[in-house]
Structures are given as C-alpha cells and as structure tokens.
C-alpha positions in Angstrom: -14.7 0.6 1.0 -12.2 3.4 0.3 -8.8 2.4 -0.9 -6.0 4.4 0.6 -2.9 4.6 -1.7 0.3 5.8 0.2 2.0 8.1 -2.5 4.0 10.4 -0.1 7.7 9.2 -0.5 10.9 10.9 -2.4 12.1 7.8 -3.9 16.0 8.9 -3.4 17.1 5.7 -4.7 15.5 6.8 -8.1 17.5 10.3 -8.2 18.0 12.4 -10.0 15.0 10.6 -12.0 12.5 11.5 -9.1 13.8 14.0 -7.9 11.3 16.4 -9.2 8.6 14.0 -10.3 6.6 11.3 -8.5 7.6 7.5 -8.7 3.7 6.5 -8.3 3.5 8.5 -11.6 6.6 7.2 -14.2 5.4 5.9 -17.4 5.3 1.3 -17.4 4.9 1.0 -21.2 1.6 3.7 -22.2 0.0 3.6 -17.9 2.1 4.7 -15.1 2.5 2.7 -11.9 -0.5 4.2 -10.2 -2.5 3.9 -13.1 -2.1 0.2 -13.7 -3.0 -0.2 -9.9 -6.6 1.8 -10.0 -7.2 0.7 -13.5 -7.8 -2.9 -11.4 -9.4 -1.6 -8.2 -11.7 0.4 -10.6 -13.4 -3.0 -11.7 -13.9 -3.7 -7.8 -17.6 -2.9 -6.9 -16.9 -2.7 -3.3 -14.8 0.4 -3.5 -16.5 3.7 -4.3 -13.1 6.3 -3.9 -9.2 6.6 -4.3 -7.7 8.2 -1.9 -4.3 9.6 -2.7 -2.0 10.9 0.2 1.0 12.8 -1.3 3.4 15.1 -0.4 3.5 19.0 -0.8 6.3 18.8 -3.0 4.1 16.3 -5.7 1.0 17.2 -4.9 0.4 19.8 -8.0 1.5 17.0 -10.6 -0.8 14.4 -8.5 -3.5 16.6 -9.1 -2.9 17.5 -12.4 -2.8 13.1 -13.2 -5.7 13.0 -12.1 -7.4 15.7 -13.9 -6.1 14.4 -16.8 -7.3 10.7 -15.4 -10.7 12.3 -15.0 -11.2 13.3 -18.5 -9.7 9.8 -20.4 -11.1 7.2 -18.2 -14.8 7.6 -17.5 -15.1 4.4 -15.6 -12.4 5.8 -12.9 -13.9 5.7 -9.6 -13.7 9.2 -7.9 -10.6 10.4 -6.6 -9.0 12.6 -3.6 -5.7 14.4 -3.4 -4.4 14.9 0.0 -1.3 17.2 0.6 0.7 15.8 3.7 2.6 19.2 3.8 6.1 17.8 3.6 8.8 19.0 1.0 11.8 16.4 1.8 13.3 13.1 2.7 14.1 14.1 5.9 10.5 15.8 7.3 8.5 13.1 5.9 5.9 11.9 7.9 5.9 8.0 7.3 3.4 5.8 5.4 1.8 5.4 9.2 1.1 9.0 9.8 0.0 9.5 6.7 -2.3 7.0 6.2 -3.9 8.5 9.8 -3.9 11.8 8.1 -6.0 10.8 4.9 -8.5 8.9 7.7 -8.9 12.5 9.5 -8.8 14.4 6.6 -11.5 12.6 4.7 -13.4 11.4 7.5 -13.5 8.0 6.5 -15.9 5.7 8.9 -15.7 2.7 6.3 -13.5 -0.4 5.1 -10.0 1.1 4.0 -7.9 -0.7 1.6 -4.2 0.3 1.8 -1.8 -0.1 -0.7 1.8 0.8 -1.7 1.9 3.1 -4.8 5.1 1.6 -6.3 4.3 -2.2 -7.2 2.9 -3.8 -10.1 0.9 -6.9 -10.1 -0.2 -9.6 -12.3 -2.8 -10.5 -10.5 -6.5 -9.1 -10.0 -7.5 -7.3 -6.2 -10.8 -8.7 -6.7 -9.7 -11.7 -4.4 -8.0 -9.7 -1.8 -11.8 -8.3 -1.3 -13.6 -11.3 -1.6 -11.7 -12.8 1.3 -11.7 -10.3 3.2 -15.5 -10.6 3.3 -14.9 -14.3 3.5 -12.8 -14.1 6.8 -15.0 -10.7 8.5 -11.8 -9.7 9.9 -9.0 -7.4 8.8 -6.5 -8.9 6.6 -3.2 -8.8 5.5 -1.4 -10.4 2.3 1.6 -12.8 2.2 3.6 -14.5 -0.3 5.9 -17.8 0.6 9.3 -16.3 -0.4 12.3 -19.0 0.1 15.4 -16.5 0.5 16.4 -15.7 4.1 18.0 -12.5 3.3 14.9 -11.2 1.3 13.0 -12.4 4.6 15.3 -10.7 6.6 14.3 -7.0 4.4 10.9 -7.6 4.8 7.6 -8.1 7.2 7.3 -11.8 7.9 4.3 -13.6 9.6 3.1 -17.0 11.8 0.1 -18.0 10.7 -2.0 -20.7 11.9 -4.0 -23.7 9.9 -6.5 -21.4 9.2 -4.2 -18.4 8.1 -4.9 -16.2 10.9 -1.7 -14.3 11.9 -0.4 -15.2 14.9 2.7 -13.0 14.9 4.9 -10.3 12.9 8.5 -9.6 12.6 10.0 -6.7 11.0 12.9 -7.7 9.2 13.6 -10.0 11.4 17.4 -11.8 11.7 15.7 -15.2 12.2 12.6 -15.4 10.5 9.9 -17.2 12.1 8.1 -18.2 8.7 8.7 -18.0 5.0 5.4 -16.2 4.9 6.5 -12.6 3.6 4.3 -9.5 4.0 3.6 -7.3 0.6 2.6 -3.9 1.5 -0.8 -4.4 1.0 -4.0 -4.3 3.4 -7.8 -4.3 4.2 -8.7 -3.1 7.7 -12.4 -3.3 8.8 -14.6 -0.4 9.7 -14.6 -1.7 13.2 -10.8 -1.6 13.8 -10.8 2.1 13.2 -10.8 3.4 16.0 -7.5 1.0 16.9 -6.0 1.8 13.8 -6.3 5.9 14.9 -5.1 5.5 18.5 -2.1 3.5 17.7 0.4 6.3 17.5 -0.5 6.5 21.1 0.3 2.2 22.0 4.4 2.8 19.9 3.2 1.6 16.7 6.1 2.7 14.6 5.8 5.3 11.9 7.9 4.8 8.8 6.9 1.7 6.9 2.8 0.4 6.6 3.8 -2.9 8.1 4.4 -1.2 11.2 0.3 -0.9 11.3 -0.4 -4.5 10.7 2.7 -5.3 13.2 1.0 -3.8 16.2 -2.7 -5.0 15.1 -1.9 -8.2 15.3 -1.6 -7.7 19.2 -4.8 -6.1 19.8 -7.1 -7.3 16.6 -7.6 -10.7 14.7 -5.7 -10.1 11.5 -6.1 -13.4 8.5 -3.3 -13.8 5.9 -4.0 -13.9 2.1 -2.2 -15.8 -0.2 -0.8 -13.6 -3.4 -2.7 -14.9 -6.1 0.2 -14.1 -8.4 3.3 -12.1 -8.1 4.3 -8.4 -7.8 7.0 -6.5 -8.9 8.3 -3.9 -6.4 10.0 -0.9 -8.2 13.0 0.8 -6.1 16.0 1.3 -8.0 17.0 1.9 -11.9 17.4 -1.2 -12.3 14.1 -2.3 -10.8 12.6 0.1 -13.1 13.9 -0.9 -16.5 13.3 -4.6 -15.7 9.7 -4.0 -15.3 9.7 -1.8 -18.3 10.8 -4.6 -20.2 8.5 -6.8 -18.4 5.7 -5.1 -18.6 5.8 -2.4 -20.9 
C-alpha cells in the first residue's frame, strides 16, 4: 500500500504565516503536522512509501524536510517528492488532479491511502487498514457530527446497516445523514483504473471528496467509523488551539 498525502495547497487563510512556508510543515509542539501524521503510518506494516504531492512553490522546503526526516528517524518508511508545477492559489491544480498526477508520476499499481496533510489525530491509522482488509472494498471514513451547519461545510454520506455508502453530498443544504466525511481514504488496487478515468465521467477537481463522491456511483465504497477525533487546522486560530492542545 502507498499512502498518498495531498500537500499541494497555499493555505491563504494562514497568510502572511504561509505564505512562504508550507502548512503541512509548521511546528505542533517539537513535530510538524506532516510529521505527527507519518510518524503513525510509519508503524503500519502494510504501507511500504509516502508519497508527497506538492506544489512548485514548496517543493524545495518539502524536500529539504525530508532530508532532514531521513537522517533523524531511521524507522521512516521511504519517501517521494512530487512537484505539481503550480506557484499560486489561483493555478492550482486541486487535491483531484493531483492525486491523479502522483498515480502517473510514480506509477503506482497498488492500494493507495489518501490523506489530507493538515489534520491531526488522536487516534491510530492502524484500524483504517485493518478494515479496509476486513470489508475488500474501497473505503472511506466518517464521523457522526450533530451540527447542521458543520454538515452543511462538509462531505456527508447514507450508509446502510452494514456501513456501505449508499450516497454522498457535498455540502449539502439538507443533509441526508449526520455521517460526516474526514478527508481521509483507502482505494483498492482494482479501482484504479476508475479512480484515473474519472476526470473523464465530471468528477470534480478541487476537494478529495469529490473522488469518493463520484465512486460511490460506479464502485462499492464501506464507511469507517473515526476511532477518535481529528483536529482540522485552517485558520490562526485553529492553529494555536491545537498548539495548546497538542503541543
């Protein structure tokens, strides 16, 4: 299994913090973000590589992390840079396309986990995996989240008895579930050649729900339930809260 980190966001909500340095990268206590994630997927025996997709404007100080990553963590599982060639906001290429472009770029013909760069979790990934070999199918994760407007800002499933999705709504104004949608995925070897074709079928481009939106039409997605909670960093004050949380 390879796990597929999208890192290729400006974070403009962060300015002028991020504006020249990567959000994935700010300093939680002594670990950055990205650190604290791979630190856990590195105790994961099913996945052999990180795969990093960046922009061109970070990619130098992505590269130089994980030099420096290299040479204090011996246990870290390889890693891979990719540059998506963007330099702003505005030309990004979306957490869609780029996840298609570290697939092509690396050649990947495995299982792909895919994960958000800019959370924190107080919880271990090692369940994520094991149901996803449980289940055999791609899967998704979900949370129960009781607040209709944070529903309404987020990827929200139907599931049935047996948690496989039945339906996905992005941001949807009347929710069909309170089953909310983390950005965090496994797809299966199998659906790979769905998951690179779907540019082609209107799958949108921006967010990585949009992926697990239009699979669920065309592949038989199952719905994990967060074993604890995440912390989603996005603004200043998102940011000193989980300094003082977790730092």
């Amino acid at each position: 299994m390879k796990n597929i980190v999208i890192a290729a966001g400006y974070a403009t909500r962060l300015y002028p913090l991020t504006e020249h340095f990567p959000k994935p990268l700010l300093k939680i206590g002594s670990h950055s973000i990205l650190d604290r994630l791979l630190d856990d997927i590195d105790t994961i025996d099913e996945v052999d590589e990180h795969i990093i997709i960046t922009n061109h404007k970070f990619a130098n100080q992505f590269k130089e992390w994980m030099e420096e990553r290299k040479s204090e963590n011996s246990s870290s599982k390889p890693i891979r840079i990719i540059d998506d060639g963007t330099e702003t906001n505005e030309t990004r290429l979306g957490a869609v396309r780029d996840l298609l472009l570290a697939i092509e770029t690396c050649q990947v013909d495995d299982d792909i986990m895919v994960l958000a760069a800019d959370n924190l979790l107080n919880f271990k990934l090692q369940g994520f995996v094991d149901y996803f070999k449980e289940k055999g199918t791609s899967i998704i994760m979900c949370h129960h989240e009781p607040q209709l407007y944070r529903l309404q800002r987020t990827g929200v499933i139907a599931v049935d008895d047996d948690m496989r999705v039945l339906e996905m709504q992005e941001k949807p104004e009347k929710p069909v579930s309170n089953w909310a949608v983390p950005p965090f995925y496994i797809y299966k070897k199998e659906d790979l050649p769905l998951i690179r074709d779907c540019m082609n079928h209107g799958c949108g481009a921006d967010a990585p729900g949009n992926l697990a939106h239009y699979l669920t039409d065309v592949t038989t997605l199952h719905a994990w339930i967060m074993a604890g909670s995440r912390f989603d960093i996005g603004s200043m004050d998102s940011l000193e809260e989980a300094r003082r949380l977790f730092g």
